[in-house]
Structures are given as C-alpha cells and as structure tokens.
N, C-alpha and C positions, 0 to 999 in steps of 0.2 A: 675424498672422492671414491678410495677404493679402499675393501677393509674386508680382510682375509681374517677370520674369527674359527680356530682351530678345524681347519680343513683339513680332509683326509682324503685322498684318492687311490682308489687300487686299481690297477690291470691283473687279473688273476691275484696269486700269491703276492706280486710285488707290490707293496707300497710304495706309492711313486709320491706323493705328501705326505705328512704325519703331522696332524695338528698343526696345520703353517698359521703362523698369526703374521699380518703385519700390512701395515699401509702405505696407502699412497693419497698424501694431497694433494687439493685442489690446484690446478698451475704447474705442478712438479712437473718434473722429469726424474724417473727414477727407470734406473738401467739395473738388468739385472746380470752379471757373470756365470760364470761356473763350469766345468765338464760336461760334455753331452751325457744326456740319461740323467743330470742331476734333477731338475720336475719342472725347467723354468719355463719350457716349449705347453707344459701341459696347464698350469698361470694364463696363460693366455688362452686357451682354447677352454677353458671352463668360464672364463671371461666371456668368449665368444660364444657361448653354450655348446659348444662342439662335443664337451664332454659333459656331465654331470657328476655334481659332488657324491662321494661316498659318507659323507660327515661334516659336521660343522656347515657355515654359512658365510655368502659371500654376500656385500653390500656395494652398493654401486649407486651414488650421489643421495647417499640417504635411505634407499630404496633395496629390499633385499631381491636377491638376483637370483640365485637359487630355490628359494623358498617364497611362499607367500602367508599373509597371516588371512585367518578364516576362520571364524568364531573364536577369537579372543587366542587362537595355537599356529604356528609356525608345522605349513603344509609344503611338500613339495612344490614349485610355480608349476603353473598348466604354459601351455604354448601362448598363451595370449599374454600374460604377465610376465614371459619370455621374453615376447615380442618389444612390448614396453620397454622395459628397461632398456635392452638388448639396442634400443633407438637410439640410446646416446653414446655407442660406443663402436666406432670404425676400427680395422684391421689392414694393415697392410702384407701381406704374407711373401713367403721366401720367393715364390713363384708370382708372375705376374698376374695369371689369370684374366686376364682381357680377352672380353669377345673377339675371335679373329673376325667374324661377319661384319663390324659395325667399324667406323671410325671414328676418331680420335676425339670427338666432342662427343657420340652418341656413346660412347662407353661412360664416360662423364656423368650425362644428362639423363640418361635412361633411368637408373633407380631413385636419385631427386624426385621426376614424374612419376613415378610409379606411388615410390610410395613416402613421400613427403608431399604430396600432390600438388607441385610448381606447376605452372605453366610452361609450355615449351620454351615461348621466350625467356621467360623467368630462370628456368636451369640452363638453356645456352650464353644466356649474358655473364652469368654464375662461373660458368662452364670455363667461358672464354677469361675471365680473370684467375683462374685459379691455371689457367695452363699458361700464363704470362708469368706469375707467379713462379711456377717451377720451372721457364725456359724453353718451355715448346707451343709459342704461340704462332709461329710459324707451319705447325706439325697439325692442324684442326682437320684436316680432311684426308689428313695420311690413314692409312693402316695398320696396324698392330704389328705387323709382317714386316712393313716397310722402316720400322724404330730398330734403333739397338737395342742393348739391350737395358742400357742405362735409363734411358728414353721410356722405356716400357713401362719401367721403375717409377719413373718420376708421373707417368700417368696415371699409374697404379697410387700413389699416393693424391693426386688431384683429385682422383675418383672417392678416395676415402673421405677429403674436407668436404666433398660436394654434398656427404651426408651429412653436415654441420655436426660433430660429434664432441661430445665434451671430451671424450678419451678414446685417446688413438693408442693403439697397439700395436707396435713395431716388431717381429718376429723377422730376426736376422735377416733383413732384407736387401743387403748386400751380397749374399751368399752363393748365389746365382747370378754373378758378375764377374766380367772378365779385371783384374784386379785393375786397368788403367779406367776403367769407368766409375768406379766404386767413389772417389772422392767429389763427383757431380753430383752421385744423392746423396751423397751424406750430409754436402752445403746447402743442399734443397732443404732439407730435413733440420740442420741447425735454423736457417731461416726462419722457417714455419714457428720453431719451439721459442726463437727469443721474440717474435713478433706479435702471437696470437698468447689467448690464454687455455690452450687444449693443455688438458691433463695426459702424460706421455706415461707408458711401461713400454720397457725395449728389451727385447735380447740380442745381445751382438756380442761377437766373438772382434768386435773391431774397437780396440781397447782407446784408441786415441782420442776415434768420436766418444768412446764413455766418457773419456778423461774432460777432453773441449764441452759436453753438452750436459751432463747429466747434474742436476741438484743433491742428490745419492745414488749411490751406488750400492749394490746388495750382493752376495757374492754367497752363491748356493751351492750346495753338495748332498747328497742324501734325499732331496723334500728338505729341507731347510737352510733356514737361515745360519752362515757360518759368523758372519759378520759385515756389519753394513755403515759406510760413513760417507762422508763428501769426499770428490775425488782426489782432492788435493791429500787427504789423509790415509785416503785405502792403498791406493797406487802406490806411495810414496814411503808410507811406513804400518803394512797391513801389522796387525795385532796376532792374527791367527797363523796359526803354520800353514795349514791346508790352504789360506789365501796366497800366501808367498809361495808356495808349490804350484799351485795355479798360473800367477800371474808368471812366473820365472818361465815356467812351461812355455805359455802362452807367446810373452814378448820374445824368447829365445826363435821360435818358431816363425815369427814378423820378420824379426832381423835377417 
C-alpha cells in the first residue's frame, strides 16, 4: 500500500532521509519509534504532500505519489496528480484542528460534501455513525470549545474516516493530551484498526498502544531504519543497541 523506494529529504544541509526504503501493506499497522529529529514526523508529511521528496519515489496503492509518469519518464506530480492520490490517504495530527465556527457533525460532513460530493443527508447519516463509533454521539451539536480534549481527538479522528481513506496516518496524537484522557483515544483507535481494513503508519512515543496494536514495529534514527520486527520481538528482545538505548530511555521515563 505504501513503498518508500530510496527517498532522500533535505532541510538545508541536513539530511533528514537518506535513501529510506521500506513498506507498508495493505491492512497493516505499522508504528514507527525513534528520537525526536529522527525523520519519522517528516514520513508522514511527504505522505501528506506537506513536504516534497528531494530523491527517490513514493508509491501509494500502486500509484506513484511524488512523481508521475509522461511520455514513457517519471516527472515531478503536478497538483492534480497530487490531489488524486492524495484522496486515499487521511491524517490525524497532534493538534486537533477543528473548525471552532462549526459543530460537531458539520466539522464531519463539511469536506465529505465538498469534495467527495455526498449529499448532505448522505454525510450527516455517515457523520452520525462514525461519531457513535468513537463515543460522542451524544456531543453532535456541541462545539469544539465545549469538548475536552480527548473529545476533540476523537472527532478529529471521525472526521479523517469520513474521507473513506484507505491510509490513515497517525502522528502522535495523543501528545497534546492531558495524560488521564489519552487511554479513550487510543481504545477509539485500536477499535477502528482491528475492525475496518485502513492501512495505518503511526508515530507514538506511546510504547504500550505500539505494543497492543501494531503488526510491526520500525524503529528509526538518523532517516533510517535501525531495525524493524513484530512487537512481541522488538520490545522484548531488540537486536540493535540503539533500539534498547531507546526503548530503556523511553519506558524508564513512563515508569
């Protein structure tokens, strides 16, 4: 579903990728680890086209994402071929970003209609299961204002299935949670992953939902891959130093 073919990204001088190769199938759940600054924030926003590749080529259900081909050669995409691809893949981000003006089903239903072009009925009946779904079906005519922050979260993810997306992209979205709310999305979130067939990439610094949810686990430093297994094997007996440097870090800091 997703196929990283030695990608290079740079911010000025620094290489923040170096030739990353590596996939993700179709169904998965693959979580990715690592340091802040290692490139996994930046995975995702080339995903979302927020950034564009310096090298190499991203594929996304078959379809190249970066690039398009044009007389038989592999050309930069224009914004329409952008756009295309760009349709099967949601984002949920660290911050909630919901309209404060609108309420809690029109935050929903608003880009459905736009630009999947539902009918109102169409994305409010959509609207309304998907927010039963995550627990706030009670919350439809509330405000953005009037949620926690959990709440916010969990509408922020309704809003992303409402664009039917084969691949949702998870960027630490527990982050910006007061930590007693954090285990209501994260249950939302496992839900969604054993129930539907969305292809997931996640970043979280929240080792336990990696542990519970993920099919692999990838475990990044530098723009690259250190090493990547299922979590029963990473967690429990990483292979690499820098993964057990990590994780010891990491869980020492939980406790």
């Amino acid at each position: 579903m997703i196929r990283f073919d030695k990608v290079v990204k740079r911010f000025g001088d620094n290489v923040v990728l170096n030739e990353l190769d590596f996939t993700v199938s179709p169904g998965e759940f693959v979580t990715l680890i690592g340091p802040s600054g290692s490139g996994k924030t930046t995975i995702l926003r080339l995903l979302m086209t927020l950034e564009k590749v310096d090298g190499g080529t991203i594929q996304v259900d078959g379809e190249y994402l970066s690039h398009m081909e044009r007389g038989g050669k592999l050309v930069p995409a224009d914004e329409k071929h952008l756009r295309k691809v760009r349709r099967h893949i949601g984002m949920v981000f660290q911050q909630f970003n919901l309209f404060p003006n609108m309420k809690v089903l029109q935050n929903i239903t608003e880009a459905p209609m736009r630009v999947l072009g539902k009918s109102r009925a169409e994305a409010e009946e959509r609207g309304r299961e998907l927010l039963e779904m995550v627990g706030l079906s009670e919350k439809v005519d509330a405000h953005p204002s009037q949620l926690s922050g959990g709440q916010q979260q969990r509408v922020a993810i309704a809003r992303a299935l409402a664009m039917e997306p084969d691949v949702l992209l998870l960027d630490e979205v527990t982050s910006a949670l007061d930590p007693e709310l954090v285990a209501g999305v994260l249950a939302v979130l496992k839900d969604i992953a054993t129930s539907t067939e969305i292809t997931f990439l996640c970043v979280t610094h929240e080792m336990q939902f990696a542990k519970d949810v993920s099919d692999r686990v990838i475990m990044f430093d530098h723009g690259q891959v250190v090493e990547e297994a299922v979590p029963e094997k990473l967690f429990t007996s990483p292979e690499h130093e820098r993964t057990r440097e990590f994780l010891h870090a990491v869980i020492d800091r939980e406790v």
